[in-house]
C-alpha positions in Angstrom: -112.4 108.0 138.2 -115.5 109.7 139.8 -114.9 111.6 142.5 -117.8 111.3 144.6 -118.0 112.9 148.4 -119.9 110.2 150.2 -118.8 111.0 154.2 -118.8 113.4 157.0 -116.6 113.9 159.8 -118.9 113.3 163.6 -117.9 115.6 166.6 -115.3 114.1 168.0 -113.6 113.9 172.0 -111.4 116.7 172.7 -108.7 114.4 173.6 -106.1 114.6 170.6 -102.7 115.5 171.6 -100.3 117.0 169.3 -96.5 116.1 168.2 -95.0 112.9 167.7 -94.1 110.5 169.9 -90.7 110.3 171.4 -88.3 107.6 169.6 -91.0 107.0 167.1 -89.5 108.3 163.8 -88.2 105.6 161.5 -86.4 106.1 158.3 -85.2 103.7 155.1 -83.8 104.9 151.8 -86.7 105.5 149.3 -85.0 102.7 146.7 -84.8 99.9 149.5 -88.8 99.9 149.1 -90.5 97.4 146.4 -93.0 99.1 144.8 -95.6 97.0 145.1 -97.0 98.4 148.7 -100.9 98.5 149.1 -102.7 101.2 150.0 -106.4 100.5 151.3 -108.5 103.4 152.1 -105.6 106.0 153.0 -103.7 103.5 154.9 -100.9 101.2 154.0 -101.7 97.5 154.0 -98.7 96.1 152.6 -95.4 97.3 152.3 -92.3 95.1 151.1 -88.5 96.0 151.8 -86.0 95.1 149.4 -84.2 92.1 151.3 -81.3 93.0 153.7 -82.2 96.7 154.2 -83.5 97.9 157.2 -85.6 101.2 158.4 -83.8 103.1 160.9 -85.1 104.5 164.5 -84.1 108.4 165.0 -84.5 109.1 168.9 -86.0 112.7 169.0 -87.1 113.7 172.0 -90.5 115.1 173.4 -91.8 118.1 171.5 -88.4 117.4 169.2 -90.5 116.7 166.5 -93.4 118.0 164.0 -95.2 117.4 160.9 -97.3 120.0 158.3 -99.0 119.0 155.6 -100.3 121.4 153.1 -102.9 120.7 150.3 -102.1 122.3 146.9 -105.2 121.9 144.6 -105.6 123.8 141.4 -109.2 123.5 139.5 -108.0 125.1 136.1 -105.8 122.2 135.7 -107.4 119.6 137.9 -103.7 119.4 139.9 -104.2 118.3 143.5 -101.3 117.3 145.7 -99.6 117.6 149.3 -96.4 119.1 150.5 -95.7 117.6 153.9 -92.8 118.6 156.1 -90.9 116.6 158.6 -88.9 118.6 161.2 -86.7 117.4 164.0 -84.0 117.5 166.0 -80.7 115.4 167.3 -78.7 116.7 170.1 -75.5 116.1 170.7 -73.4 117.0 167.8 -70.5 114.3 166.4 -68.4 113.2 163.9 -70.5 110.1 163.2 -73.8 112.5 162.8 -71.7 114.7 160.8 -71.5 112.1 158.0 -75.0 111.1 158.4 -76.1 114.3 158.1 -74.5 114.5 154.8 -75.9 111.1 153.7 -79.5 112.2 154.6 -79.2 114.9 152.1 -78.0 112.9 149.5 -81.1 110.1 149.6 -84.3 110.3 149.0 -86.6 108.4 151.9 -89.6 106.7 152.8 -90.3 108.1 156.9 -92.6 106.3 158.5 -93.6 108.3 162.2 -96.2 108.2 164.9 -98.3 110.9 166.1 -99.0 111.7 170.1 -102.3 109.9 169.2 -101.0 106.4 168.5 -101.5 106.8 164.7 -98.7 105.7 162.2 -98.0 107.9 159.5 -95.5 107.4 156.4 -94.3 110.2 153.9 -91.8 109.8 150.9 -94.0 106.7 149.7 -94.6 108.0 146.2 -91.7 109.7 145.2 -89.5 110.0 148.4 -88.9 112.4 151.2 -85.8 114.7 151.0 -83.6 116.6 153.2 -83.8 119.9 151.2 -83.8 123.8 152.3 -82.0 125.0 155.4 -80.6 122.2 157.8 -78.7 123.6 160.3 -76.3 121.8 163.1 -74.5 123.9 165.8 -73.7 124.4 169.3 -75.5 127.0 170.8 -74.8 130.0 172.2 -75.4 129.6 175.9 -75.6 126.2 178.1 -79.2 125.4 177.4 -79.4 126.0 173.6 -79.5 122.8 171.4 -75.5 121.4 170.3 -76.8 119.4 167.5 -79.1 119.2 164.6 -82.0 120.8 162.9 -83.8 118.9 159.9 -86.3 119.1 157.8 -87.8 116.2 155.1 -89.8 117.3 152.4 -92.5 114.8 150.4 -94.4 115.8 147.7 -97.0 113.5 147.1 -100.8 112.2 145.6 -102.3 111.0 148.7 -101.9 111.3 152.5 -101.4 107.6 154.6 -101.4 106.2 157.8 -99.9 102.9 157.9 -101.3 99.5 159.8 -100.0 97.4 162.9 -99.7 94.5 160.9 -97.4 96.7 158.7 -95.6 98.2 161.5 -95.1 94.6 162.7 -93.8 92.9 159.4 -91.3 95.9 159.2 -87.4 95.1 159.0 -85.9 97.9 161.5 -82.2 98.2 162.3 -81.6 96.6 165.8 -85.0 95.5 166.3 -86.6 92.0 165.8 -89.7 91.8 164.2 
């Protein structure tokens, strides 16, 4: 494949905002996606569940969530790929969250989130996000500290995507009707 650099980037409005948007992180298990999804032009186009399984909504709340992506390319052996990382939080520690902490760690995930700018991004498409490193879950030491949980996804991957309304429509989420 030729690799040909055919763009620029205009000046642009100072009017991003950074962080993601409250409510807005969705997550499935990474084996409950078909594989056939469609990428077109860095953003997804079509993306099939396996029937019966659902994505499900993580309420974080403002400036509870945020999202680094670093680009690893090595010339000498014509390697180029991204390590993004997914951090959040969850207040309120329980027994329930306990065990879905647990179960987190133990699936890999497709996480599909939305910026502070409107824009839908998705990680763990390739070869899954995962709940690796230091999670941490506690209560605090005084009455404002945070009583819950810390986490951080990891996805390794080829290529960075944003994904489409009509995606983000055709979606099956827990709770929600499409």
């Amino acid at each position: 494949m030729a690799c040909i650099l055919d763009a620029g980037v205009d000046a642009q409005c100072d009017d991003s905002l950074g962080g993601i948007e409250q409510g807005s992180i969705l997550i499935a298990q990474w084996d409950t996606i078909e594989t056939d999804w469609v990428a077109t032009a860095g953003e997804i186009t079509s993306l099939n569940q396996v029937a019966a399984t659902y994505f499900y909504r993580y309420h974080v709340n403002n400036d509870g969530a945020d999202f680094l992506a670093t680009e690893t390319h090595t010339p000498e052996t014509g390697n180029y790929f991204e390590t993004g990382v997914l951090n959040f939080t969850l207040g309120k520690m329980s027994k329930e969250k306990n065990v879905l902490w647990k179960t987190l760690a133990s699936k890999s995930c497709v996480i599909i989130f939305k910026d502070n700018n409107g824009v839908f991004h998705i990680i763990g498409l390739e070869r899954g996000a995962d709940k690796i490193g230091t999670n941490t879950r506690g209560t605090g030491r005084v009455a404002g500290d945070l009583n819950g949980y810390l986490a951080s996804f990891t996805d390794i991957s080829k290529n960075a995507y944003t994904v489409s309304s009509s995606v983000m429509a055709s979606i099956a989420i827990d709770g929600e009707s499409t």
